[in-house]
C-alpha positions as CSV (number, residue, x, y, z in Angstrom):
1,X,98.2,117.8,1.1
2,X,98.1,121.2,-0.6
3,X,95.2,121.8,-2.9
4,X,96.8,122.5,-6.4
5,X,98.8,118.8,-5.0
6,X,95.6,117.7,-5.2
7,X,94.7,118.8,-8.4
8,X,98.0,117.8,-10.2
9,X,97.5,114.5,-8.7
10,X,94.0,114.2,-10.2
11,X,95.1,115.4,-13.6
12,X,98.4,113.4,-13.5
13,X,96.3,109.7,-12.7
14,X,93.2,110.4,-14.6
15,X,95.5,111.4,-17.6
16,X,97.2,107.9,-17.3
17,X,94.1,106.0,-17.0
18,X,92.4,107.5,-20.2
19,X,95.8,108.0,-22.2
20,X,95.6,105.6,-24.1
21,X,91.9,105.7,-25.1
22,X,92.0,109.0,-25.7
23,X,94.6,108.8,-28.7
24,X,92.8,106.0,-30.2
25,X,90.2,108.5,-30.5
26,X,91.8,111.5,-31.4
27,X,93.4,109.7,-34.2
28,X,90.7,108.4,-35.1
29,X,88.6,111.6,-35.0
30,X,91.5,113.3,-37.6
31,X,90.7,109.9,-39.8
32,X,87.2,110.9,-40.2
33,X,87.9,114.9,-40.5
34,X,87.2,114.6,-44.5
35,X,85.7,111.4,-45.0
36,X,83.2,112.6,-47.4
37,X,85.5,114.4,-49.7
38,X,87.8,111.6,-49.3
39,X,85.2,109.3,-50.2
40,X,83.7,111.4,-53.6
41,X,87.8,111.9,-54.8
42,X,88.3,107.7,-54.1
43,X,84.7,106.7,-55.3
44,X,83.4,109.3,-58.0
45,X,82.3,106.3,-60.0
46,X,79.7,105.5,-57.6
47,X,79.1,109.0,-56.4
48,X,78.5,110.4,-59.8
49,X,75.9,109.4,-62.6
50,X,77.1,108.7,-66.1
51,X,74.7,111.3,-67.6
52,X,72.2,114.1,-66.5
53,X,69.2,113.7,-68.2
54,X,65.8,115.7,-68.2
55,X,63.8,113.3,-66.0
56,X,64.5,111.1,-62.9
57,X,62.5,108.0,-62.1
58,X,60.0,107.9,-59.7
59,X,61.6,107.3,-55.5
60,X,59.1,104.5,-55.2
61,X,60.6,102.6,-58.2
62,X,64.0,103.6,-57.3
63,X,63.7,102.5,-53.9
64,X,62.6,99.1,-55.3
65,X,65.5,98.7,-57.7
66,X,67.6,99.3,-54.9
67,X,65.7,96.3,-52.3
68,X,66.2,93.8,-55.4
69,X,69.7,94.8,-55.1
70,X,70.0,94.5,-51.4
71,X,72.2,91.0,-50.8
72,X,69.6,90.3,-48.1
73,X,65.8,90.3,-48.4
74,X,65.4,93.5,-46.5
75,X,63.6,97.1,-46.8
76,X,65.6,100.2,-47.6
77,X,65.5,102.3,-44.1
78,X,66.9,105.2,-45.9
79,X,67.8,107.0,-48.9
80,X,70.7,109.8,-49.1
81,X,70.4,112.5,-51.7
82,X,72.6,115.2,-52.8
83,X,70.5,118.3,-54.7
84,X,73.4,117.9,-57.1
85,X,71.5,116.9,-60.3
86,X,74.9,114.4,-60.9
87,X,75.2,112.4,-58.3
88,X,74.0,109.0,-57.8
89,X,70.9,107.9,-55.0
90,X,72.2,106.5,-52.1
91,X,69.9,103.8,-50.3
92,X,71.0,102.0,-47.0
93,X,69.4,99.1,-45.2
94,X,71.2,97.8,-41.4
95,X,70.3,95.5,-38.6
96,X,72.3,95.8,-35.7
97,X,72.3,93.5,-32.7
98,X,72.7,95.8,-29.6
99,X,73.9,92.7,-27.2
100,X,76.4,92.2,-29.5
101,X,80.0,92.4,-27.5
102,X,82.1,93.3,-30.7
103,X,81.9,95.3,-34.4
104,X,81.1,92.3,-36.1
105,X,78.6,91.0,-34.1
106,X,77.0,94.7,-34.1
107,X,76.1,95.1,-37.2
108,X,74.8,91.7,-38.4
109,X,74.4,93.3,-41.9
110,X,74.6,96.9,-43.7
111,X,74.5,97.8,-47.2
112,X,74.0,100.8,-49.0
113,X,73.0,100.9,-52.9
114,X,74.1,103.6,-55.4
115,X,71.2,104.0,-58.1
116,X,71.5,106.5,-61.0
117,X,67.9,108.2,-60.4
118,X,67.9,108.9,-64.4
119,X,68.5,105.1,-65.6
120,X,67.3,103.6,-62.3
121,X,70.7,101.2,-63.1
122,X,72.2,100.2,-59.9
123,X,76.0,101.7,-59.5
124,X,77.2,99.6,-57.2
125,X,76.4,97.6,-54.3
126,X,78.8,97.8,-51.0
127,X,79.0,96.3,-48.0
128,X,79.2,99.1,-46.0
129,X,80.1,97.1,-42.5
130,X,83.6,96.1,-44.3
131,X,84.1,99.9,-45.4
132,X,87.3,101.5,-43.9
133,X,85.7,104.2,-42.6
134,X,82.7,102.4,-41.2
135,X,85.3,100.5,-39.3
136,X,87.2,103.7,-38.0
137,X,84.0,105.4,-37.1
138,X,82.7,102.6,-34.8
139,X,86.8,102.4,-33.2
140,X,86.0,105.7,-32.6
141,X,82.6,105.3,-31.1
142,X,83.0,101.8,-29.5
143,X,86.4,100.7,-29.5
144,X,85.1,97.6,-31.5
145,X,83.6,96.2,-28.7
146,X,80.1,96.6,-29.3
147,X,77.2,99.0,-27.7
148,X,77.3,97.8,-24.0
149,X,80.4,97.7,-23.6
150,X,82.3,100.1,-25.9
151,X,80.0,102.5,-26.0
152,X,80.2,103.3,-21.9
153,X,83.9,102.8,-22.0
154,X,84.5,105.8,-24.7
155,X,81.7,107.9,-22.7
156,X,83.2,107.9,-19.6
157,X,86.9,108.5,-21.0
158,X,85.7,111.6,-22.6
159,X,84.3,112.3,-19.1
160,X,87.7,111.8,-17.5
161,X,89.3,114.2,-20.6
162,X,87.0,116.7,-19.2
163,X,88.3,116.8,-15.6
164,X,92.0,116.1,-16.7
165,X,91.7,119.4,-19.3
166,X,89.5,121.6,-16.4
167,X,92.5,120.4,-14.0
168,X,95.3,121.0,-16.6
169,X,93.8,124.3,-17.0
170,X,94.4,125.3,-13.4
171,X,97.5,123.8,-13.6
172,X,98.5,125.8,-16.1
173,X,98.6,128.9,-13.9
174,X,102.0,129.7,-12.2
175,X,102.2,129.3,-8.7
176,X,103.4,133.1,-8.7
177,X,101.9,134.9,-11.2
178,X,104.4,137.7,-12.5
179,X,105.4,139.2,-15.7
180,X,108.3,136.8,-16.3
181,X,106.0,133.3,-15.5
182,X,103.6,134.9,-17.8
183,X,105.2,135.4,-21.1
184,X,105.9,131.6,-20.7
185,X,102.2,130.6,-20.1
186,X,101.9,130.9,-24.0
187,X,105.1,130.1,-25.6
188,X,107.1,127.5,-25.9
189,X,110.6,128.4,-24.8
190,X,113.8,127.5,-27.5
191,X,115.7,125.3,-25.8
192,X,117.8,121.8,-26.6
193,X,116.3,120.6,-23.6
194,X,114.2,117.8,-24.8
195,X,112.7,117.3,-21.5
196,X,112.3,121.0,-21.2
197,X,110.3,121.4,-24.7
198,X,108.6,118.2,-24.2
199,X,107.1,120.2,-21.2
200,X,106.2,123.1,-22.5
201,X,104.6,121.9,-25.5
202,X,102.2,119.9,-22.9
203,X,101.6,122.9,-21.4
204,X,101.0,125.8,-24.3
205,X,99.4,123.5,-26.7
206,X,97.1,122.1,-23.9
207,X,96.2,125.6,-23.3
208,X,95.6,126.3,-27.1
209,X,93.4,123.3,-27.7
210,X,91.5,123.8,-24.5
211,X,88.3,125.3,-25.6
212,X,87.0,123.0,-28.8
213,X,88.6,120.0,-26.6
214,X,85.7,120.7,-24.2
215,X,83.7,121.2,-27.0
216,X,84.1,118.3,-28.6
217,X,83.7,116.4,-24.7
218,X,80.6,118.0,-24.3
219,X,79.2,116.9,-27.9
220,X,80.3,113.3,-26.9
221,X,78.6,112.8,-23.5
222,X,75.7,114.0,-25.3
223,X,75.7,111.4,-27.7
224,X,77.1,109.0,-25.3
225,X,74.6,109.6,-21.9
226,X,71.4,109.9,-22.4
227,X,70.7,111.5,-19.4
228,X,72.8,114.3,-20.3
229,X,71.1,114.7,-23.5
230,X,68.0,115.4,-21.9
231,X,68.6,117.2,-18.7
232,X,70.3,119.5,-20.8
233,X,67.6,119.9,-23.8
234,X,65.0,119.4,-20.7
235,X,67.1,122.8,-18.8
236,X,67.6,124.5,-21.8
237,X,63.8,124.6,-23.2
238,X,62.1,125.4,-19.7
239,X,61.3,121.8,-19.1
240,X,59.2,121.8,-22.4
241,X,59.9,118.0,-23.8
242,X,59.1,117.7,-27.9
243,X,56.9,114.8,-28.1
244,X,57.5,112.5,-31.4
245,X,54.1,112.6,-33.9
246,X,53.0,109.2,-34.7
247,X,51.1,108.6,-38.3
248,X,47.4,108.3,-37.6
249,X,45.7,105.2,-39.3
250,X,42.6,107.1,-42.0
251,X,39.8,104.9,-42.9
252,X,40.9,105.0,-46.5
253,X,44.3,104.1,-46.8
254,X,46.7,105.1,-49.7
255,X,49.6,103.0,-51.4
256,X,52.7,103.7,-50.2
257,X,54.3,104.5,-53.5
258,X,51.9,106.8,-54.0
259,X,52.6,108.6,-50.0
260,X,56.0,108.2,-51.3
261,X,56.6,110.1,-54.7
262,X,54.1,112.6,-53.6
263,X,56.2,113.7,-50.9
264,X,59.3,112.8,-52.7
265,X,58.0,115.2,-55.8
266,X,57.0,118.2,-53.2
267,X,60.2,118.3,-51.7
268,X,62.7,117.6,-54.7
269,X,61.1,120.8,-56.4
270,X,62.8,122.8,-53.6
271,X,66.1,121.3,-53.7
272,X,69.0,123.7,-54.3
273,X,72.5,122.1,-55.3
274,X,73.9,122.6,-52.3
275,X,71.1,120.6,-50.3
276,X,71.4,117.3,-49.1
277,X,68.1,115.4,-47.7
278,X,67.8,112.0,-45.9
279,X,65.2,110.1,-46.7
280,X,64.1,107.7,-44.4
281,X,61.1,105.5,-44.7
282,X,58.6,104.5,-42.4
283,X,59.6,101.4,-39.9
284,X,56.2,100.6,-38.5
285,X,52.6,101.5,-38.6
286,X,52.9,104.3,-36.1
287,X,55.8,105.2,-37.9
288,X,55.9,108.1,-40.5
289,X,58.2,110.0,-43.1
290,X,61.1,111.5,-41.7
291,X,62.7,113.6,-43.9
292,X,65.7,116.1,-43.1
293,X,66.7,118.9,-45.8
294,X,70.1,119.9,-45.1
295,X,70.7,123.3,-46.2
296,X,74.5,123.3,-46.6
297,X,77.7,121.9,-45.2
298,X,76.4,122.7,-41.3
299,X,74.5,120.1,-40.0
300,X,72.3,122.0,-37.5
301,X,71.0,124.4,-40.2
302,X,68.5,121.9,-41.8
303,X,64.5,121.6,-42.1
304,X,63.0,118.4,-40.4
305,X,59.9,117.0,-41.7
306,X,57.5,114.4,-40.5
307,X,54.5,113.1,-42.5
308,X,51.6,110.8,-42.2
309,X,52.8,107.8,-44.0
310,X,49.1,106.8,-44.9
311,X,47.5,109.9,-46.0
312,X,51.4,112.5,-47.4
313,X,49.9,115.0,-45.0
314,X,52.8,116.9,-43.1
315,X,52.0,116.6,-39.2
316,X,55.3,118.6,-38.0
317,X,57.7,120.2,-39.2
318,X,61.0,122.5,-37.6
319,X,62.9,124.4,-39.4
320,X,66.1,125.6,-38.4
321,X,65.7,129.5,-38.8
322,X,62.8,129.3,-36.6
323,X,62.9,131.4,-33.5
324,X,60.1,129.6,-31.5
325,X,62.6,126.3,-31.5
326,X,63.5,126.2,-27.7
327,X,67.8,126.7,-27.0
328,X,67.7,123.0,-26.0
329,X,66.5,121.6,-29.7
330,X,69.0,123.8,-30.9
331,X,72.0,123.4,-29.5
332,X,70.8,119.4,-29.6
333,X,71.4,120.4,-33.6
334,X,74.0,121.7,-33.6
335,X,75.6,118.6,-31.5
336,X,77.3,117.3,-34.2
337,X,78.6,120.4,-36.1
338,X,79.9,121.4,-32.6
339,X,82.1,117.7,-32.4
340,X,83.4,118.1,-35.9
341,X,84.2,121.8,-36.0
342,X,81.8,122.4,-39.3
343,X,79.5,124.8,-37.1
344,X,82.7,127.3,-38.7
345,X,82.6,126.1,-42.0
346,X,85.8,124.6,-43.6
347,X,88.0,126.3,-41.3
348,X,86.1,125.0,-38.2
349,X,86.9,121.6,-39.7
350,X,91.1,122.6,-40.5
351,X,91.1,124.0,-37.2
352,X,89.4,120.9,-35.2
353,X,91.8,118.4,-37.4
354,X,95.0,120.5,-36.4
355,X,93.3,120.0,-32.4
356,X,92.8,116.5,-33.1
357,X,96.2,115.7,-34.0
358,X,97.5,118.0,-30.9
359,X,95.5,115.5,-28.7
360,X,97.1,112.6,-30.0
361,X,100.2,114.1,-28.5
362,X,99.0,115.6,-25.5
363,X,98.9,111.8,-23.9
364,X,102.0,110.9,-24.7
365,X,103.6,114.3,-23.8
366,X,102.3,113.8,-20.2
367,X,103.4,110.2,-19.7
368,X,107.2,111.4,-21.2
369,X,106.7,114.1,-18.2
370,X,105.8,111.3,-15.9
371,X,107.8,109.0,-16.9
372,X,110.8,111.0,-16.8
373,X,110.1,112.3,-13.2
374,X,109.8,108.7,-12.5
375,X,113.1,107.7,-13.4
């Protein structure tokens, strides 16, 4: 068997097998392309206060409001916050059950809380696990069927992708290469051949779509294997591994309100209106502050904190501009901007939509091929 046999054969079978997977999560993917504007447009009532006023309310006392509002008796984990002095305070609490085998057994509960930080009134209460896009984005990441098992099942089809679009690519190359085969390597020809077009579309847009396709494979199996995550960060940095800075129990110890609004107040001084932080509290003893100050609409360019959550004190901090932050943490970063398109801004995020909805096609363009040499 001839090698390029070979290879068709690989991308012709691995295709099949991950078909069908691979639209759910392409559509999917296109579903949650503008989810947050989506979301502000649908919900401004919760997104948005009534009224800006002079002076906001204390985090500590806000975070309280909110865990009186919580359905369960539960902490808040984290609080979102938009430097835009008119919207609302954001505070989430989860537990998830890991074993679980499906979505609702995953998340045994999750709520976020919108609080106007002027009144401290409490916006609205939702139930995030029954939120349509909560529901799309773990279809997207587990197929519904829970961490074990859905989780390894969407990380290995995005592997398969992979080989099927390195393998496509080689396809894609004319057995003889000549100025005529060419000119057809990146345009579909005008024809009334259905079978024909169908063809050719699989072909050029395949082509087309190639590079943020393996883009957006190689920001999956980063989130979806750990061990790539960390050989690549690991290869990346010179083998140098970022070790995580526990809070350090003082002798005298502070009340948390206290540790809270002081660090709250330091950091909410530098907002800008574009900024967006999250907030999330400590979980344990060891645990401390860890505070993200996103800059703008890329994820990656963002200022992570971490402070003692006994004494306020800041024990690390890496910010996004600086040049001592190994290749590995940054790329690590820039993992989701890379899967979403928003490292290029707004028309990243157009462009990765319009790719998205070409890979819901691709699938079903190559079974029509197979299926019609079949017959």
């Amino acid at each position: 068997m001839k090698f390029r046999t070979i290879i068709h054969q690989i991308h012709l079978w691995l295709g099949l097998l991950s078909g069908a997977i691979v639209v759910v999560l392409a559509v999917t993917g296109c579903i949650l392309a503008f989810e947050q504007e989506i979301k502000l447009s649908l919900h401004a009532d919760r997104y948005y206060v009534a009224a800006v006023k002079n002076q906001k309310l204390p985090m500590s006392e806000l975070k309280a409001i909110a865990e009186e509002a919580f359905p369960w008796e539960t902490k808040a984990r984290r609080a979102e916050v938009s430097g835009d002095p008119q919207r609302t305070y954001v505070f989430r609490s989860m537990k998830i059950n890991a074993d679980a085998w499906t979505y609702w057994g995953y998340y045994e509960y999750y709520v976020r809380v919108y609080v106007d930080p002027y009144s401290g009134k409490v916006v609205y209460v939702e139930d995030a696990k029954k939120d349509f896009f909560e529901l799309v984005l773990n279809l997207h990441r587990r197929l519904w069927l829970g961490e074990k098992i859905g989780k390894p099942i969407t990380g290995y089809a995005t592997l398969v992708l992979l080989v099927v679009l390195v393998s496509g690519l080689f396809i894609w190359i004319p057995r003889k290469l000549n100025k005529k085969s060419a000119k057809w390597m990146f345009m579909v020809k005008k024809t009334r051949n259905m079978k024909r077009l169908n063809f050719d579309f699989h072909k050029v847009a395949g082509f087309y779509t190639i590079i943020p396709l393996i883009l957006i494979c190689y920001s999956a199996m980063v989130w979806g294997f750990k061990g790539v995550d960390i050989a690549v960060q690991q290869l990346l940095n010179g083998g140098v591994e970022q070790k995580k800075v526990d809070s350090v129990i003082p002798s005298e110890i502070r009340p948390i309100d206290e540790v809270t609004d002081q660090i709250w107040n330091r950091l909410d001084k530098t907002l800008e209106r574009e900024n967006r932080v999250y907030f999330n509290f400590p979980r344990t003893e060891k645990g401390g502050f860890n505070v993200e100050v996103i800059q703008g609409d890329k994820l990656y360019q963002s200022d992570k904190y971490n402070f003692n959550q006994y004494s306020g004190a800041e024990t690390a901090v890496i910010r996004y501009e600086d040049e001592t932050v190994g290749k590995g943490t940054r790329l690590r970063n820039m993992n989701y901007d890379l899967h979403t398109g928003s490292a290029w801004g707004i028309i990243g995020r157009y462009l990765y939509f319009l790719v998205g909805l070409i890979c819901v096609m691709l699938p079903i363009s190559g079974f029509i091929i197979w299926w019609g040499k079949k017959r």
